[in-house]
ROLOLUM-727442 format. One record per residue: x, y, z of N, C-alpha, C in turn; residue in three letters. Coordinates in steps of 0.001 Angstrom, whole numbers, plus 500000, padded with zeros to 6 digits. Layout:
REM ROLOLUM-727442
XYZXYZXYZALA ...
END
This chain:
REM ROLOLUM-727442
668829790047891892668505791406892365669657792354892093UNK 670619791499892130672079792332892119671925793020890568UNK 671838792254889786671975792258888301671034793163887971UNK 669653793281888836668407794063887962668703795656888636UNK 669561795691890051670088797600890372670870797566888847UNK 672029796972888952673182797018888142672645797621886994UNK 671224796636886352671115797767884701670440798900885052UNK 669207798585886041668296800217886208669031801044886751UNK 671059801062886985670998802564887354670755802782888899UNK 671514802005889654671622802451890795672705803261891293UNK 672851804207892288673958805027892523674975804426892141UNK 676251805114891071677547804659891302677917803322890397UNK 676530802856889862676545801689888633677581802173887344UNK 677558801587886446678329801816885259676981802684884386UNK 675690802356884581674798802838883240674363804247884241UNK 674666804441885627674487805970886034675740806607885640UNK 676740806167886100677804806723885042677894807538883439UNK 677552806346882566677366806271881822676918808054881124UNK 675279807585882115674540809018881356675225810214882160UNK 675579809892883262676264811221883611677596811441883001UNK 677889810806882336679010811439881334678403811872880079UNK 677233811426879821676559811799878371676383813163878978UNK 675581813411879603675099814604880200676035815884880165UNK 677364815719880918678582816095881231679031816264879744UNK 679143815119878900679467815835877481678108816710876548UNK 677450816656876909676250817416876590676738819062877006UNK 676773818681878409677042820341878795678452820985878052UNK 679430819839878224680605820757877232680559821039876031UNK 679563820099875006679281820269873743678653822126873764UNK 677662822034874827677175823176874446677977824203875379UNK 678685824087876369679649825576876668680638825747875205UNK 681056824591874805681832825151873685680891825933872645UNK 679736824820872349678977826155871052678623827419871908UNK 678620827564873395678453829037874101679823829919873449UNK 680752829360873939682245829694873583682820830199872047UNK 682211829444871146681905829859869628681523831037869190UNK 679969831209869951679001832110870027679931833152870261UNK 680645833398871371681068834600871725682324835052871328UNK 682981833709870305684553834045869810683779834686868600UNK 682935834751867742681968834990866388681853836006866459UNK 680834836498867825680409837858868022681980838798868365UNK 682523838446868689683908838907869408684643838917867894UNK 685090838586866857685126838181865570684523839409864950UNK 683643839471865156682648840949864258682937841928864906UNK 682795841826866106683153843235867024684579843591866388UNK 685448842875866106687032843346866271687011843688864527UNK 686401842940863716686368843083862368685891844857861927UNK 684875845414863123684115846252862658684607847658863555UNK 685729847410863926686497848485864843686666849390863968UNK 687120850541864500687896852018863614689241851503863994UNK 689926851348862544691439850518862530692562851654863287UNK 691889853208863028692351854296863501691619855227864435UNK 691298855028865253690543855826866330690838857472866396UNK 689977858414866429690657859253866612690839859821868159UNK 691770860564868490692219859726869678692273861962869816UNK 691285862407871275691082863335871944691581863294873247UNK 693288864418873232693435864206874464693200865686875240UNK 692927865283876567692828867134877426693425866854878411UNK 694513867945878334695864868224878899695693869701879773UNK 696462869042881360696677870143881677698168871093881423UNK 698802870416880475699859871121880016700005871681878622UNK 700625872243878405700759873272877124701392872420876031UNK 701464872241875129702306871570874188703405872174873787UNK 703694873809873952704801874247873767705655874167875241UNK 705480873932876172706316874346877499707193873730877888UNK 706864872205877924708267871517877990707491870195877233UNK 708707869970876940708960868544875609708859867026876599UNK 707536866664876764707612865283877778706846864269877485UNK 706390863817877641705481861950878041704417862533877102UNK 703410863534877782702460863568876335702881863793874913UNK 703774864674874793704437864898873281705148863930872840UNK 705609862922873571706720861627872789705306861075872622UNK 704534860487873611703627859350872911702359859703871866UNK 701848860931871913701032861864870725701687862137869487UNK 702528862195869615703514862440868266703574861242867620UNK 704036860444868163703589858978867561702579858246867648UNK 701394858839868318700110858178867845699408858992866723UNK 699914860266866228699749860853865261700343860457863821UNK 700918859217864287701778858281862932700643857342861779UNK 699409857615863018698705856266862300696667856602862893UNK 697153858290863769695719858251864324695548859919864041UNK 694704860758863949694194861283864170694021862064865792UNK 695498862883865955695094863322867440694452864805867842UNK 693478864884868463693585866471868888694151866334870575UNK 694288867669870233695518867525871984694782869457872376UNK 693931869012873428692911870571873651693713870398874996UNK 694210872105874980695016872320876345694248873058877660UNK 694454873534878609693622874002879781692996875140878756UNK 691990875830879128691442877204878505692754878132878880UNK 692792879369878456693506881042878661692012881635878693UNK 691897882931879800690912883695880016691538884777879734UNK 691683885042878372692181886241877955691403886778876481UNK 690177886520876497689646886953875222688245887810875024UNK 688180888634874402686846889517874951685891888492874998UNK 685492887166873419684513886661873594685506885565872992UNK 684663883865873692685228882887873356685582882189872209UNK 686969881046871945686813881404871209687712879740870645UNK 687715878717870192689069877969870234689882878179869147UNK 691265878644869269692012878155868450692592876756867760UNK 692766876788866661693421875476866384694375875550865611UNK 695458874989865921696829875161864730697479873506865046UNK 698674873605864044698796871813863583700131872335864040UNK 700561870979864423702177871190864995702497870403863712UNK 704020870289863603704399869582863102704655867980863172UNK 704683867724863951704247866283864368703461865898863834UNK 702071866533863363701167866239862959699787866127863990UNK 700295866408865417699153866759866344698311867981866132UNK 696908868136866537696470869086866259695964869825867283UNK 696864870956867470696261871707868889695138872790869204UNK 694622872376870213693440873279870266693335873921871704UNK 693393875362871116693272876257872710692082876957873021UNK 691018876361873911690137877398874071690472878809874713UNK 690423879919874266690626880950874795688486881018875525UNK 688573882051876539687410882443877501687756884143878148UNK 686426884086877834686658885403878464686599885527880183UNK 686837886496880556686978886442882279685671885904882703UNK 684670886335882070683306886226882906682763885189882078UNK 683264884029881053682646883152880758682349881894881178UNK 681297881514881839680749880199882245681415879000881926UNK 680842878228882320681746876380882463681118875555881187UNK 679931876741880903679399875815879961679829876401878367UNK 679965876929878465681023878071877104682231876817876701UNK 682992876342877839683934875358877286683483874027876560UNK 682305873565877454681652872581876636681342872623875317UNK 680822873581875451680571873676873964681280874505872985UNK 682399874705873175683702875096872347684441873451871821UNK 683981872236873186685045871292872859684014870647871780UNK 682075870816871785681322870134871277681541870636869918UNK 681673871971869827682037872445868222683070872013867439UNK 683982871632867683685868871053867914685066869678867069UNK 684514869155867885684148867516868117682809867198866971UNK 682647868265866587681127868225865221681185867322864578UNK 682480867246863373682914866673862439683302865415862689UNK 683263864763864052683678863238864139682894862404864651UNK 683062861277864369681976859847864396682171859667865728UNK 681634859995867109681430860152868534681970858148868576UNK 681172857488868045681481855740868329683233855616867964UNK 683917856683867030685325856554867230685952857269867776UNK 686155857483868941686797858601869318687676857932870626UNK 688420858099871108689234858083872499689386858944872982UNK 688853859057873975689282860096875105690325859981875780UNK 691555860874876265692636860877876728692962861998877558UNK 693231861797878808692941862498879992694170862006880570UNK 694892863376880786695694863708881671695641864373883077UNK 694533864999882644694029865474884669692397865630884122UNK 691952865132885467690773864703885799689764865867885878UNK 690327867373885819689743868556886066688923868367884872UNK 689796868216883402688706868035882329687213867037882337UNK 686847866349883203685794865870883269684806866866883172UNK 685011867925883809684064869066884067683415869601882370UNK 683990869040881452683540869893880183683029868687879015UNK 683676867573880027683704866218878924683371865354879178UNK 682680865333880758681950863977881109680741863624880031UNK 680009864505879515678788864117878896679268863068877590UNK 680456863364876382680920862439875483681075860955875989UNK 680407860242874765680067858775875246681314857927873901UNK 683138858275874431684334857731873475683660855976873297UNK 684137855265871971684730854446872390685557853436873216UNK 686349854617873955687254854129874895687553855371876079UNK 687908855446877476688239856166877534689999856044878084UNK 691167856432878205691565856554878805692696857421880214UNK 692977857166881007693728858438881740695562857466881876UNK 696032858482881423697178858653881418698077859380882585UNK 697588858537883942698387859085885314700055859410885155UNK 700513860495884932701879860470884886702424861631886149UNK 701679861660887084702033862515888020700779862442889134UNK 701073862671890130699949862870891704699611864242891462UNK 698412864760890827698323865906890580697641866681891876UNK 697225865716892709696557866028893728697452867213894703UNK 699179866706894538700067866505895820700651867931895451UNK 700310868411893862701322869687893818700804870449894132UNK 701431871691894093701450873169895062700076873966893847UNK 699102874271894757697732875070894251697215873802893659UNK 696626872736893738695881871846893265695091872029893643UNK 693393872179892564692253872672892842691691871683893864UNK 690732871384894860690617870929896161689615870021895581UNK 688697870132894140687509868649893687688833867521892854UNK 689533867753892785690417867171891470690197865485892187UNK 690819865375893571690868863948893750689354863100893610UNK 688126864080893773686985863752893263686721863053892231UNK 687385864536891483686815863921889684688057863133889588UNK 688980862837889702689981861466889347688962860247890242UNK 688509860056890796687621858870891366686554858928890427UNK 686045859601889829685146859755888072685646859070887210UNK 686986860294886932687359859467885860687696858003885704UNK 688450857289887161688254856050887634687622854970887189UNK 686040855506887274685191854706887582684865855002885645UNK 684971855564884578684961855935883358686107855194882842UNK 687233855188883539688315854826882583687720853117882046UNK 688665853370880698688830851348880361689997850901880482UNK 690714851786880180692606851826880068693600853016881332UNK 693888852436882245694673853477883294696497853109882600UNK 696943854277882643698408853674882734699001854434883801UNK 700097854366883967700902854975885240701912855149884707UNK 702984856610884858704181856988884399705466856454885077UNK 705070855401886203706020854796886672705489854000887785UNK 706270853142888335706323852427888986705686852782890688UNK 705914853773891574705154853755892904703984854781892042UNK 703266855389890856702345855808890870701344854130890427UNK 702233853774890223701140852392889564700828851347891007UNK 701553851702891999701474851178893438700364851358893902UNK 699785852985893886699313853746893975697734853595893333UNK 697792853156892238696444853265891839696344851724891451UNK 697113850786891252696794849580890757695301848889891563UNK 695291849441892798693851848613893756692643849685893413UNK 692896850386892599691572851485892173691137851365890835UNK 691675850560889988691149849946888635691406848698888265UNK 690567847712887796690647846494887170692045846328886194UNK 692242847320885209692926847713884278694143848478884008UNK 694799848288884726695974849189885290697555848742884964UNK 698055849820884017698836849470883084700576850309883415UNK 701711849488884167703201850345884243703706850869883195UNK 704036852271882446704725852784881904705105853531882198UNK 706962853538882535707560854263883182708105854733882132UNK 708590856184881778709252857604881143710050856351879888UNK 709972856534879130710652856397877467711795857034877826UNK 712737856991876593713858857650875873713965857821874758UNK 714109858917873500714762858579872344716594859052872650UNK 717075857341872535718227857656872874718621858128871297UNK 718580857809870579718994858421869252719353860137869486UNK 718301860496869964718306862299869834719043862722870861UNK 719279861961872367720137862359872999721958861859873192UNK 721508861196872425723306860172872203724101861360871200UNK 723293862155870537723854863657869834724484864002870968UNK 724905864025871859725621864969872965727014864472872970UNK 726888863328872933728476862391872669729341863116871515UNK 728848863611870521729614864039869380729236865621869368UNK 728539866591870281728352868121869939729648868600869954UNK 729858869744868997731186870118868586731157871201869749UNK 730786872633868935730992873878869810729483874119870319UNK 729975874451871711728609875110872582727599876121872762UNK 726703876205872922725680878219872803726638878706873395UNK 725850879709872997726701880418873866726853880835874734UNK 725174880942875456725118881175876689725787880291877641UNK 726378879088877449727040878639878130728044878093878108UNK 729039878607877050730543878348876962731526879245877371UNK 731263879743878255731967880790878940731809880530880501UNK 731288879427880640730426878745881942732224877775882373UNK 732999878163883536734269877127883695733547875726884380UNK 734309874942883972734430873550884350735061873617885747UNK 734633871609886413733834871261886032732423871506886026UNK 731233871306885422729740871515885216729082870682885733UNK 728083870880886710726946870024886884725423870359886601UNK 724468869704885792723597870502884692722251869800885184UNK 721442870477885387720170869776885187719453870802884009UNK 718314870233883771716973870463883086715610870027883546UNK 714812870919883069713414870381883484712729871682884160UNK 711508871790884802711126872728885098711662872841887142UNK 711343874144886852712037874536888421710959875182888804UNK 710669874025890192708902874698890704709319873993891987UNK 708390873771892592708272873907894015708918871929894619UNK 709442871520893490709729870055893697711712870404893787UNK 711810871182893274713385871996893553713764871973895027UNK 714561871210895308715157871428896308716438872507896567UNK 715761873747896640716503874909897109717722875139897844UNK 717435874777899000718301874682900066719318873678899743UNK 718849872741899289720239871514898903721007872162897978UNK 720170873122896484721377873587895761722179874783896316UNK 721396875456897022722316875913897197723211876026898640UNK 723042874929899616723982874407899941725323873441899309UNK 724557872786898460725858872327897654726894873246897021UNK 726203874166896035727473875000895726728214875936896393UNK 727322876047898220728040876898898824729914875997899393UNK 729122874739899192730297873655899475731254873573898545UNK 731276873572897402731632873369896155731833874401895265UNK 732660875713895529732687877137894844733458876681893241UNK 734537875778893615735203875602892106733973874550891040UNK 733251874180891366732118873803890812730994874531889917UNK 730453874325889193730105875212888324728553874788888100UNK 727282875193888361725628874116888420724907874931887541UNK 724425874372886474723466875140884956722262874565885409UNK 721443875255885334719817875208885320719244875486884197UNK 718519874557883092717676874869882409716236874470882477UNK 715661875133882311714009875479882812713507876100882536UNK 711831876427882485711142877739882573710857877826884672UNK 710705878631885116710125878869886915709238878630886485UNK 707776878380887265706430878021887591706594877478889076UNK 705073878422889823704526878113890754705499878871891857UNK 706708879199891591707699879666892457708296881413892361UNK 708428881482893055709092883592893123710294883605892210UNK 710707883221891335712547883617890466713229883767891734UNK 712660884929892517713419885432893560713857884813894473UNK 712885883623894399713185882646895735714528881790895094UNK 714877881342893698716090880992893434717546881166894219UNK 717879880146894669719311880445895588720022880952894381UNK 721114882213894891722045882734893835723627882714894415UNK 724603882632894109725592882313893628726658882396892637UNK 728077883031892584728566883043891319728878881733890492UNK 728651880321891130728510879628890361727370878806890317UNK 726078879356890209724822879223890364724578879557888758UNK 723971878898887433723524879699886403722341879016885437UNK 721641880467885877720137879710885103719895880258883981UNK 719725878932882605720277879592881296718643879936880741UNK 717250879671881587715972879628880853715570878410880022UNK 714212878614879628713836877166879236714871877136877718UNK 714613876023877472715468875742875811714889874611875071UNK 714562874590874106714095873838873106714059872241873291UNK 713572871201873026714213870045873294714784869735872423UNK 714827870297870852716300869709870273717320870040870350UNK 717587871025871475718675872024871588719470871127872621UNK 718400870794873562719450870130874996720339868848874670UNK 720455868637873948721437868099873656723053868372873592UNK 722793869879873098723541870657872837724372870978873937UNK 723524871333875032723441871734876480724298870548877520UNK 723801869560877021724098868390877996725447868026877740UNK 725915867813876208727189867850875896728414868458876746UNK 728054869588877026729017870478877960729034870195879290UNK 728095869277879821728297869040881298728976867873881624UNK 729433867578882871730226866412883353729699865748884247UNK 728504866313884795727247865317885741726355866083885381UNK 725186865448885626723973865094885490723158865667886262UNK 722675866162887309721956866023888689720299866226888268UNK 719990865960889633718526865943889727718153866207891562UNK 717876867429891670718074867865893404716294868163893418UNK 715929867327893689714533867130894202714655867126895087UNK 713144867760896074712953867937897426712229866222897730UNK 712314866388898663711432864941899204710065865651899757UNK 709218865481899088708191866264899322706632865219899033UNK 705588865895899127704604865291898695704279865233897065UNK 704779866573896635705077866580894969706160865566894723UNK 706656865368895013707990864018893991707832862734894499UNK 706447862442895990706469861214896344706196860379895384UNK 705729860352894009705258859514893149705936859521891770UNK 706652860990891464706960861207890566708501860267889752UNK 708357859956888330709710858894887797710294860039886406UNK 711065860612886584711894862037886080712274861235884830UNK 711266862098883816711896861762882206713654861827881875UNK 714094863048882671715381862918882508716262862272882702UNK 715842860872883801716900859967884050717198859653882747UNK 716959858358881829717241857918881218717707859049879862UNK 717318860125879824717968861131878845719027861430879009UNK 719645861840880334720546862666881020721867860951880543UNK 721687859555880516722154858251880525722413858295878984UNK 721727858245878413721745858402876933722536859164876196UNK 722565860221876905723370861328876610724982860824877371UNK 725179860298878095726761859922878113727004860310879150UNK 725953860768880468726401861388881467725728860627882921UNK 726957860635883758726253860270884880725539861080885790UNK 724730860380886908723226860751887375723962860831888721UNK 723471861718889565723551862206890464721924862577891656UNK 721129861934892062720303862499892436719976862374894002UNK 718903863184894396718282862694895737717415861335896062UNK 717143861159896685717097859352897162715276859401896441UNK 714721859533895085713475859878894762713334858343894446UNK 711901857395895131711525856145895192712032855460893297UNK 711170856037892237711204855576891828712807855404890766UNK 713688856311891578714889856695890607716316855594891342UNK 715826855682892784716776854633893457716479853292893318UNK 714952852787892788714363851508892624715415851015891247UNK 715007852080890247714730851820887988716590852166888228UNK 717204852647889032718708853097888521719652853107889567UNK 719427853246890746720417853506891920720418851977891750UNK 719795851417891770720043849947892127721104849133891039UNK 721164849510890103721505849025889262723045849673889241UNK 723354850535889741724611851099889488724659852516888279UNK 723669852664888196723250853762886773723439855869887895UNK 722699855532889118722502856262889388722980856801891143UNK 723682857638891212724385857989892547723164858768893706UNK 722854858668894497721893858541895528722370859279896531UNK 722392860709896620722328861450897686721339862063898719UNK 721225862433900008720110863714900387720649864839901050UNK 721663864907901727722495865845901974722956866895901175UNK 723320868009901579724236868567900776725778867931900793UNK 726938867754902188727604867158902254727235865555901260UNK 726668864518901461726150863437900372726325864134899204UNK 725681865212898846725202864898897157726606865563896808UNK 727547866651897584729045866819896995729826865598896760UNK 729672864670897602730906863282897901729999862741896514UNK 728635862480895972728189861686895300728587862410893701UNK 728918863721893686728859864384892644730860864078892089UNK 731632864466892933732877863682893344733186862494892752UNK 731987861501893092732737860376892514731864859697891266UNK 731361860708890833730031860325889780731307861206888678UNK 731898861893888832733235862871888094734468861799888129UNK 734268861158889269735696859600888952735332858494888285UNK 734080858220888259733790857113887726734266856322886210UNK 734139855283885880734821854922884242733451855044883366UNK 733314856103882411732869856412881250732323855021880951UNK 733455854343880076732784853089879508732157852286879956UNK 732342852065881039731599850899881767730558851221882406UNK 730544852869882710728786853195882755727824853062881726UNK 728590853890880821728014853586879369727195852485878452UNK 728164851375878725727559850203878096726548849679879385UNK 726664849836880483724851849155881451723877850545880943UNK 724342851568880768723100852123880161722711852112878976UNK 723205851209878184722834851256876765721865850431877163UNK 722604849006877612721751847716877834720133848235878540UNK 720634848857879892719506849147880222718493849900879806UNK 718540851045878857718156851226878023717581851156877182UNK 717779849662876272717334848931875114716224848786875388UNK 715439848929876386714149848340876588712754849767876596UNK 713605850713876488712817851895876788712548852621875691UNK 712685852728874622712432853258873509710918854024873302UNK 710541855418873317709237855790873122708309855346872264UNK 709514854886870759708855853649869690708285852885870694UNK 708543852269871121708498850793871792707326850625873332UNK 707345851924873776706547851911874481705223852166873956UNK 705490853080872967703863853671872356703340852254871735UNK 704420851606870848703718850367870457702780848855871119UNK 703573849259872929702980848451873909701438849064874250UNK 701648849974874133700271851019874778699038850971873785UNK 698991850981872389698332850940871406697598849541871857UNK 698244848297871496698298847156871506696855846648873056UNK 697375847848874162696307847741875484695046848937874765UNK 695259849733874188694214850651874285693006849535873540UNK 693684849117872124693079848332870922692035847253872164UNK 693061846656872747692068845510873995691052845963874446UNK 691530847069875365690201847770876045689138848316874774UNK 689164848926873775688297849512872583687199847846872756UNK 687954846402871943687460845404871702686507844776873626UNK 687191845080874289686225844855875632685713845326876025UNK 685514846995875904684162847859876511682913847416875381UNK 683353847061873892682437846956872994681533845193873039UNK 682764844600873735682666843370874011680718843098875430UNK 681085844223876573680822844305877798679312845179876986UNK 679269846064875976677996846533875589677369845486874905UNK 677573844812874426676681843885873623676096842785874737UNK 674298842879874622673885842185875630674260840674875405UNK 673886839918873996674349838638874005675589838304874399UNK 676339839044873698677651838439874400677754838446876360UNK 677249839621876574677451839824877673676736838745878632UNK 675278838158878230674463837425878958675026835995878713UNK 676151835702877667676416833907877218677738834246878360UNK 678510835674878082679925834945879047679449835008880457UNK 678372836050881364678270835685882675677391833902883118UNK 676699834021881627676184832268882309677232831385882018UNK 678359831526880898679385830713880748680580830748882370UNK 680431832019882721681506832025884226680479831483885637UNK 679243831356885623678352830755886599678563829225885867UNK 678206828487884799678946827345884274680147826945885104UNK 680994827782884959682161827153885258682657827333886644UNK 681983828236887089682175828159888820681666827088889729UNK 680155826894888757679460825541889586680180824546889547UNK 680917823972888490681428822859888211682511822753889200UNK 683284823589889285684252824073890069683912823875891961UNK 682840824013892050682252823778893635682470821965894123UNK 
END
């Protein structure tokens, strides 16, 4: 009796075994030809990509105003893509109208001008006219504020993505739907990146796809400051010593700190370069050694930076800078100069920590920090910021970023195709059961 369970296959025998391993290799034979199936189709999909996408970004900033994050990484995706870069509208035109002119970079800018009384739908179809001439299945969308949904939700990109490099929500006059349509664009994006580190805190639990890139450098263009001979002129008549910032001066300026500091500090000498926005000029603290030289070129500041002996960065602690990671750190480093700033999350995390960057909030603080950021040894700051450094290159970042966009292009195209889509969810129910 023993012998006649034993061949028919009673629980736990060798010949129930047996077929339940046939079986068991049955099923892996065929998850792998599932697995085939979808490396093949996945194979054609990637074979049949646009090797060059053309890549549509809408910006709420100007391309001439200041030199930052969209212009380093557009400039070099204009190496190998096809960019248009369409800026907010101007309501200054009898009848609508877009301009387009080519930078030199090779980006191509486009300004809708509108007239006062022209509708929401006038822009649409200024960007649909723009957009005639291109194959809609290649295109990337690239979104810097979420307001542009309003003209561009209907385009069905290839890809889309948003390029968070600021809490646009948090600054001073932010339209009151914006955090709306950023929960749109959200739910649209394929590719999120973040301009630093607490904005990527910030949104990492609101997308699947959520990518850290904190502020580049071309140290090449700012290491020119180490060797500038003679100075503008607007500011060689400026006495030593100098403490210099750049960047725009808006409502993230901490006022009161500057000009408590230089009320502390008269033999001290503080250059402001900037354009104002959002703020009165008037409201500027003044001072005879207070001097604001206006915005300046970005191949110029180099020029600029040369002549100073610190660095600073006097941010307010505010709801505008709670997120924000200041392109100028690592420029202001590059350039040969030490950093001086207020205690801003992501600047005491990427540099105070490291010894790169002096950490004040006081006015009394940021004099003692400015003090000994003026004693410190040159060389030996120098070489941790090279090192630290080495890793930041705008080359180098744009080349990381491409590399994620290319992924997401191959997985939204991946996620439209029903076969593929119907073999990998029965291939992940496969492998969950087994797993139970």
């Amino acid at each position: 009796m023993q012998r006649s369970e034993h061949v028919t296959g009673a629980a736990g025998s060798p010949m129930t075994e047996l077929r339940s391993c046939r079986q068991c290799s049955r099923g892996s034979e065929k998850e792998m030809n599932n697995f085939e199936r979808v490396n093949r189709r996945g194979m054609q999909m990637v074979s049949a990509l646009p090797a060059h996408p053309t890549i549509v970004c809408l910006s709420h900033l100007r391309w001439d105003f200041v030199y930052q994050r969209p212009q380093h990484l557009l400039s070099r995706a204009a190496r190998h893509h096809r960019v248009l870069y369409v800026e907010e509208p101007q309501r200054d035109a009898a009848a609508a109208f877009m301009e387009i002119r080519q930078d030199r970079s090779g980006v191509t800018i486009a300004i809708p001008h509108l007239s006062a009384l022209s509708p929401a739908s006038v822009l649409r179809e200024l960007l649909d006219e723009l957009l005639r001439s291109e194959d809609r299945d290649q295109l990337v969308l690239w979104y810097y504020t979420p307001m542009a949904l309003q003209f561009s939700d209907h385009i069905r990109p290839c890809a889309t993505v948003y390029d968070c490099m600021d809490e646009l929500s948090a600054f001073a006059g932010a339209p009151p739907e914006l955090p709306a349509l950023e929960q749109q664009l959200l739910t649209r994006a394929d590719l999120v990146l973040t301009g630093g580190h607490s904005l990527y805190c910030s949104k990492r639990a609101l997308h699947p796809n959520v990518h850290e890139f904190p502020s580049g450098v071309d140290v090449a263009h700012f290491a020119t400051a180490k060797a500038v001979g003679a100075e503008p002129a607007d500011q060689s008549a400026i006495p030593k010593p100098r403490i210099g910032f750049f960047g725009v001066l808006d409502e993230r300026l901490d006022r009161g700190l500057l000009a408590a500091t230089a009320a502390l500090a008269p033999g001290w000498h503080f250059v402001l370069i900037g354009p104002v926005t959002k703020i009165d000029p008037a409201d500027l603290p003044r001072a005879p050694n207070l001097h604001y030289l206006g915005p300046k070129s970005y191949e110029a500041l180099p020029q600029y930076i040369a002549g100073w002996d610190v660095a600073m960065m006097p941010f307010a602690m505010n709801a505008a800078t709670k997120y924000i990671s200041p392109t100028k750190t690592p420029e202001y480093l590059a350039a040969g100069k030490p950093v001086v700033s207020t205690p801003i999350v992501d600047v005491v995390r990427t540099y105070g920590a490291v010894g790169l960057a002096h950490i004040a909030e006081t006015p009394g603080a940021f004099v003692q920090a400015i003090h000994a950021a003026l004693c410190e040894p040159a060389a030996r700051r120098q070489a941790l910021a090279d090192a630290h450094l080495s890793s930041q290159a705008w080359d180098q970042i744009w080349v990381r970023i491409s590399e994620r966009l290319r992924a997401a292009i191959i997985e939204r195209r991946l996620k439209a195709d029903p076969v593929a889509t119907h073999t990998l969810a029965t291939l992940q129910k496969t492998q969950k059961d087994q797993h139970v």
